[in-house]
N, C-alpha and C positions, 0 to 999 in steps of 0.2 A: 395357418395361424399357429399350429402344435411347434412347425416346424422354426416359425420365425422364434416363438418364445423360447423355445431349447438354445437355439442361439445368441439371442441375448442372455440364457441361462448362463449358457458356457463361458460368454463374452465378461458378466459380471465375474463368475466362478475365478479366471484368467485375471483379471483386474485386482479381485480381495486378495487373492497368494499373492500379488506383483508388490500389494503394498505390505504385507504382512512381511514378506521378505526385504522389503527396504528397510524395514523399522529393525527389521531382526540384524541386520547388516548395519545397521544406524547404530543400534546397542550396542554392539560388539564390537565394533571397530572405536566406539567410544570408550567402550570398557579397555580395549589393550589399549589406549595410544594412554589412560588415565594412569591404569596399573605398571605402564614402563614405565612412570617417572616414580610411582610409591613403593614397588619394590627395592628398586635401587636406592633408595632412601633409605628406604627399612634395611637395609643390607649394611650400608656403611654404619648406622644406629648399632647396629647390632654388636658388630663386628669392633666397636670403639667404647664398648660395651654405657651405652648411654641409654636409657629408656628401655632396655633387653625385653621385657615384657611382651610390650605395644609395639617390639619391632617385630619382635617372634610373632607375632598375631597378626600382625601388618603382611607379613613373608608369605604366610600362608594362605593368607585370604584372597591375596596380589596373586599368585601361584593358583589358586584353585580358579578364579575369575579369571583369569589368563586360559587356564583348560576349556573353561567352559564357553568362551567367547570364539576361541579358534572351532571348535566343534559346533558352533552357531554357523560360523559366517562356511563351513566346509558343507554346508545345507542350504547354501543360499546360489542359486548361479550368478558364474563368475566367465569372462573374458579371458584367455590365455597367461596372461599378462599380470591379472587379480590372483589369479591359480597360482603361478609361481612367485608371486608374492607373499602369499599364504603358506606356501610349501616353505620359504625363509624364515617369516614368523615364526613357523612349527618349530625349524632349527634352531632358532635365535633362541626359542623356549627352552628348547632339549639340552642348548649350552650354558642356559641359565643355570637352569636344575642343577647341572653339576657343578657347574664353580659354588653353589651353593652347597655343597655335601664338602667341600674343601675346606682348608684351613686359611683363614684370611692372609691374600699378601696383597704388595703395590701393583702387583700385575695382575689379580685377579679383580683386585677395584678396578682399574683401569678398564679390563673387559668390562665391567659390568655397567661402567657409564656408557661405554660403546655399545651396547647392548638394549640399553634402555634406547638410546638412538635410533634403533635398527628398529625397533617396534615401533617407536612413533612412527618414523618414516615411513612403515609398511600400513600401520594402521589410516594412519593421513591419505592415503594414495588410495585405498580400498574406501574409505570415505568418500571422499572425492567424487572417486566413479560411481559406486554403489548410489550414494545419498543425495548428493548436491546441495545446494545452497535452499534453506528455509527460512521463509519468513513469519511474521505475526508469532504465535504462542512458541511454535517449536521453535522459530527462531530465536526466540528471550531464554526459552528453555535450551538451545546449545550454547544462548551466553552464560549463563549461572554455570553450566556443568565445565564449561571451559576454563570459568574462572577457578571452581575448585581444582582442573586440572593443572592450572597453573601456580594455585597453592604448593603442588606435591613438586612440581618442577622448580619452581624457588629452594625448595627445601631440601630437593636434593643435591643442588650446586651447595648449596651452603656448608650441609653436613661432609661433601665430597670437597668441598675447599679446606675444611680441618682438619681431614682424615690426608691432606697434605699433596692433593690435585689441585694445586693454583695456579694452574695453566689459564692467561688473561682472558681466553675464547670460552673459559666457565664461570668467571664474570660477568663477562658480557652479556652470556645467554640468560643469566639473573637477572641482570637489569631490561634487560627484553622483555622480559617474562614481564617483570614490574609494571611496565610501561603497558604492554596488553591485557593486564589488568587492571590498569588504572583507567585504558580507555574502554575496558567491559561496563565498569562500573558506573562509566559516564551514562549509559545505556542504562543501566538497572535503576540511577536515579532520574531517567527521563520516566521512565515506566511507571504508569498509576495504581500503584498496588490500593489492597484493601484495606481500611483502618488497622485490622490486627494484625497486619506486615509493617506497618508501620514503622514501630519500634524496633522491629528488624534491620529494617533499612538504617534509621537513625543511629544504631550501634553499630554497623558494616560501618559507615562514615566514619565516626568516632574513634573503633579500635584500629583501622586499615593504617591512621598513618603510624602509630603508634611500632605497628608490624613493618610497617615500612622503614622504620629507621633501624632495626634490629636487620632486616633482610641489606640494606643498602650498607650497614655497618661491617659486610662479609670480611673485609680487607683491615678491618680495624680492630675488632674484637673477637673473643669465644663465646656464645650466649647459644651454644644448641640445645639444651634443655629449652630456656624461653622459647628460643624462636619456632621451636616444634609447639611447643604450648600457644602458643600465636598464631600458627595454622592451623592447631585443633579446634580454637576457639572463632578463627572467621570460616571453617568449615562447618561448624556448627549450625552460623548464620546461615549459609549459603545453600545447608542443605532445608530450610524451612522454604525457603525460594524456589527451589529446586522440586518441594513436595507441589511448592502451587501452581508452579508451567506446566508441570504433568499433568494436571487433573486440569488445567486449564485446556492443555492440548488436546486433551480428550473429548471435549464438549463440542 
């Protein structure tokens, strides 16, 4: 009997780390594919010197979450494959860093949209395998944080379209964006929040299209002070949503 409960000791022991490292590879790969698109935001802000503060602060925060996320997921086992994706990531980082110590030009934007690429893509792929597809609370809860993700990818076609990248295929990826967030959001207003989200939800409605005519306006006007002001502000909302799928995911 000593012997069979050691075994289902071990068998539980083998089970708690499996999921402990899924979540931790959940976070992580969610944290870079989030901070590829806010860094590079933050970089062209920076650099066109609009917002300097909150870009400067944005840079570093992107930068330190970036460290801490790849030294997460380098403690999580990985497949061949996850391993050398990871090893690119690293790179894709160590290339950041420096175009970052450089003096802004068109070819160092340029890398730095390609770069944000490279970590989504790497981050998406280690998702993928590591995590898979979740449903009920975490699943609401990878909708909201997706959609803040896709706040920061809106925003940084925009700012990378004035900074004078108006290449039609960084359009498009705006309007993409747009469009799966507008079908996140269909999701968030199926969803039966609690009276005191309410209000939450009722302003997410209200301000989105607002933000949306400022983000769809790329090709027509200059408004990156607002329109940053427009993602801080439906970031705001989305991170109260974001506080309540966690603690809901938890239960």
């Amino acid at each position: 009997m000593k012997r069979v409960n050691l075994k289902i000791l071990k068998m539980i022991i083998v089970i708690f780390f499996s999921l402990v490292l899924a979540n931790t590879a959940a976070a992580a790969s969610g944290n870079i594919a989030y901070v590829s698109q806010k860094i590079t935001k933050a970089y062209f802000y920076l650099n066109m010197g609009i917002r300097v503060a909150n870009a400067r602060k944005d840079l570093k925060n992107g930068m330190d979450t970036l460290n801490d996320a790849i030294k997460a997921l380098e403690k999580t086992a990985m497949d061949e494959e996850e391993k050398n994706v990871l090893m690119f990531i690293s790179f894709t980082r160590d290339q950041m860093a420096g175009v970052l110590k450089q003096p802004y030009t068109a070819e160092n934007g340029a890398m730095m949209l390609d770069f944000s690429e490279s970590l989504l893509e790497g981050a998406e792929l280690i998702a993928e395998k590591q995590v898979g597809k979740k449903g009920g609370e975490e699943g609401m809860l990878n909708v909201v944080e997706r959609m803040e993700f896709l706040l920061e990818r809106i925003t940084k076609y925009y700012i990378s379209h004035k900074a004078g990248f108006k290449d039609y295929n960084n359009v498009v990826q705006l309007e993409n964006a747009i469009k799966k967030f507008e079908a996140d959001l269909t999701k968030v207003n199926a969803y039966h929040y609690p009276a005191d989200l309410q209000d939450t939800i009722v302003k997410l409605n209200k301000f989105w299209p607002i933000a949306r005519g400022f983000y769809v306006g790329i090709e027509k006007g200059s408004l990156p002070v607002i329109v940053m002001a427009s993602t801080d502000n439906l970031k705001k909302l989305l991170n109260k949503l974001i506080k309540f799928h966690q603690k809901a995911a938890k239960k």
